[in-house]
N, C-alpha and C positions, 0 to 999 in steps of 0.2 A: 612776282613780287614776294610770295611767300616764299623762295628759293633763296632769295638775296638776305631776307629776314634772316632765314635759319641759319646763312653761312656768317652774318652780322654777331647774330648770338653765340654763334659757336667760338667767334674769337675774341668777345666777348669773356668768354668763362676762361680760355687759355690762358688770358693775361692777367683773371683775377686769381687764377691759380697757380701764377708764374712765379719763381724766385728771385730775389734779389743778389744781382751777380756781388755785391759787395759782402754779403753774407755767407755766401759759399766762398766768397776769398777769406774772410777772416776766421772761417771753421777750418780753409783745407790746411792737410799737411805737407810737410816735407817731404822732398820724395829724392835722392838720390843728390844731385847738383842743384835744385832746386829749393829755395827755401819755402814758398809756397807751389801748391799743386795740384790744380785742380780741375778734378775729374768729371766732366759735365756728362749729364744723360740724351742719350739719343732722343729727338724730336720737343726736348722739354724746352719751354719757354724761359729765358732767364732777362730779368729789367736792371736798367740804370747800367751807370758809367764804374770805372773805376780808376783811382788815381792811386802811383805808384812813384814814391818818393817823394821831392821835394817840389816846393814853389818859389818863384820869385817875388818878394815884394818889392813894388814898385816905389813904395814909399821911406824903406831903411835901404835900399839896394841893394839886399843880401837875398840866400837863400835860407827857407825856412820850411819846417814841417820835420817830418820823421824821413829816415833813410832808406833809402833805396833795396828793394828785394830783387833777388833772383824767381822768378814766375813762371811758371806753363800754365797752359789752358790748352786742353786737352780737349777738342768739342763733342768728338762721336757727334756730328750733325746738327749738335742742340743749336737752336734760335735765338740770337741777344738783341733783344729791343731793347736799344743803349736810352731809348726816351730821349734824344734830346742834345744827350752826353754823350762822353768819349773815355774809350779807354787810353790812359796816357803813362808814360813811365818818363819821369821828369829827373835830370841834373843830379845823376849819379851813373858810376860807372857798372849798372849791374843788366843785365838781361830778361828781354820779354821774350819766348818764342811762345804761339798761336798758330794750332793747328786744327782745320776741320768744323770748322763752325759755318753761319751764315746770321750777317751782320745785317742789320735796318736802323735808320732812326740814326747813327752817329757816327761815330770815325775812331780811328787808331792814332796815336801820336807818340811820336817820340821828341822829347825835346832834349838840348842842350847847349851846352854853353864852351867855349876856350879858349882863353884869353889871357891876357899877363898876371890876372888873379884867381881862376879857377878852372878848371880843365875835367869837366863831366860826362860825357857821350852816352847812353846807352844803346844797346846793341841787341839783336835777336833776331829771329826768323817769321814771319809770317808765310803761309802757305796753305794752302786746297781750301780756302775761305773765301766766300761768297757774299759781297757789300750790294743789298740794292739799297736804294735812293738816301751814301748817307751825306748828312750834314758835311758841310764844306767841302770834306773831300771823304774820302777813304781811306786813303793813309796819308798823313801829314809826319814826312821830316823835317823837322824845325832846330837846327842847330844839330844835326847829328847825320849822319850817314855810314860811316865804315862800319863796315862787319854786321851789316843790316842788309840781309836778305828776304826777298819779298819773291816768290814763287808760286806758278802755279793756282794762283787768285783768278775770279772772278770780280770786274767792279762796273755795275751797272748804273746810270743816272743819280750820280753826284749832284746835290742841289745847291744853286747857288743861292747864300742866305747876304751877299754882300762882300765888304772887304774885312778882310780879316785881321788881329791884331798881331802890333808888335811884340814878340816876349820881352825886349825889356821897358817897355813904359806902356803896353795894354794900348797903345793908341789904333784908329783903324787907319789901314792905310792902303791908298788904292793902286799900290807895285805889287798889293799881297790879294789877291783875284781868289773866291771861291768858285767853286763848279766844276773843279777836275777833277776826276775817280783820282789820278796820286798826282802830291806835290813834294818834289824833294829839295833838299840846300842844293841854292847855286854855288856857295863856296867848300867846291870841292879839298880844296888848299887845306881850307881849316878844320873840314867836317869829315873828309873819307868820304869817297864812291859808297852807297848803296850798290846791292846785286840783285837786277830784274832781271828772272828766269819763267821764262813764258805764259807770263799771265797776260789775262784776256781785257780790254776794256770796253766797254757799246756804251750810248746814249739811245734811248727810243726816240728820242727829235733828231730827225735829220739834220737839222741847222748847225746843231752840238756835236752830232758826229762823223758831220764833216772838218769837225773843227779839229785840231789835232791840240793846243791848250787845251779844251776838255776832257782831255784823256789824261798825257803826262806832262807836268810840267815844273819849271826850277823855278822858283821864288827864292828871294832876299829874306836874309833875316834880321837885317837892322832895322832899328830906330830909334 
């Protein structure tokens, strides 16, 4: 009992001593083709989500917010307890790549949109990154796939939190299934192929990994 106490405590103090991943994005710099850059510390705890360009409001049916950056995340092995959240790069045309880390607690997303009024994709690499148990999924493409390379990942016990929503009207809807480590556009037409290059995916319940939708699977992005 006092073993489980100490290892309780011990992470415990990790998280009260952890950073905020949105705070190291809005200090780091530039670094070459990248307009943000940033350089995370081996084994250091970083918390929350981060959101990277625009949103949809569902209510004027535009996009809104500030524009889209060029990004790295460099992990050197650090730990992102997303809390909850997600990192997203939403409805511009700029690039996420993410290397080297190990995710808990939330999911990576890309979203996008293109259509007779607006034509946004974003695009980048994911690789040598390691997702246990996170929310929805692990990596969700949502309107977007070409020139999104996903490699080399680990994605372990994806949780299913329910159905998930539409990006244009937030509704939930039960064609959109959580629980898969990756879910990418079924509308390859509109959105580009994704490139999976030999990442790994496991469930610890057998039920789930037998199941092969709990691993990878295409969803719809209307509604």
């Amino acid at each position: 009992m006092k073993k489980y106490s100490s290892i309780l405590l011990l992470v415990m103090i990790s998280i009260l001593n952890s950073l905020s991943l949105k705070e190291v994005y809005e200090t780091a710099p530039a670094n070459a083709f990248y307009d943000k850059y940033l350089e995370l510390e081996t084994n250091e705890i970083y918390t929350g989500g981060l959101l990277i360009g625009k949103i949809f409001d569902p209510i004027s049916c535009e996009l809104a917010g500030d524009e889209g950056l060029n990004v790295c995340i460099s992990g050197n092995g650090a730990i992102l307890d997303l809390q909850g959240e997600e990192i997203s790069i939403s409805y511009c045309n700029n690039k996420l790549d993410i290397d080297n880390c190990i995710f808990i607690n939330g999911n990576i997303r890309f979203r996008g949109i293109n259509n007779t009024t607006a034509s946004q994709m974003p695009t980048g690499r994911i690789q040598y990154c390691t997702f246990y148990t996170p929310h929805d999924y692990a990596i969700r493409l949502q309107g977007a796939g070409g020139n999104i390379i996903l490699e080399r990942n680990i994605f372990v016990d994806a949780i299913d939190t329910g159905f998930d929503f539409t990006y244009l009207n937030g509704s939930s809807m039960e064609w959109l299934p959580t629980g898969a480590n990756v879910a990418i556009s079924l509308f390859y037409g509109t959105y580009g192929i994704p490139e999976l290059i030999d990442n790994w995916s496991f469930h610890t319940q057998g039920q789930f990994n037998s199941d092969p939708i709990r691993h990878f699977v295409e969803l719809c992005e209307y509604g």
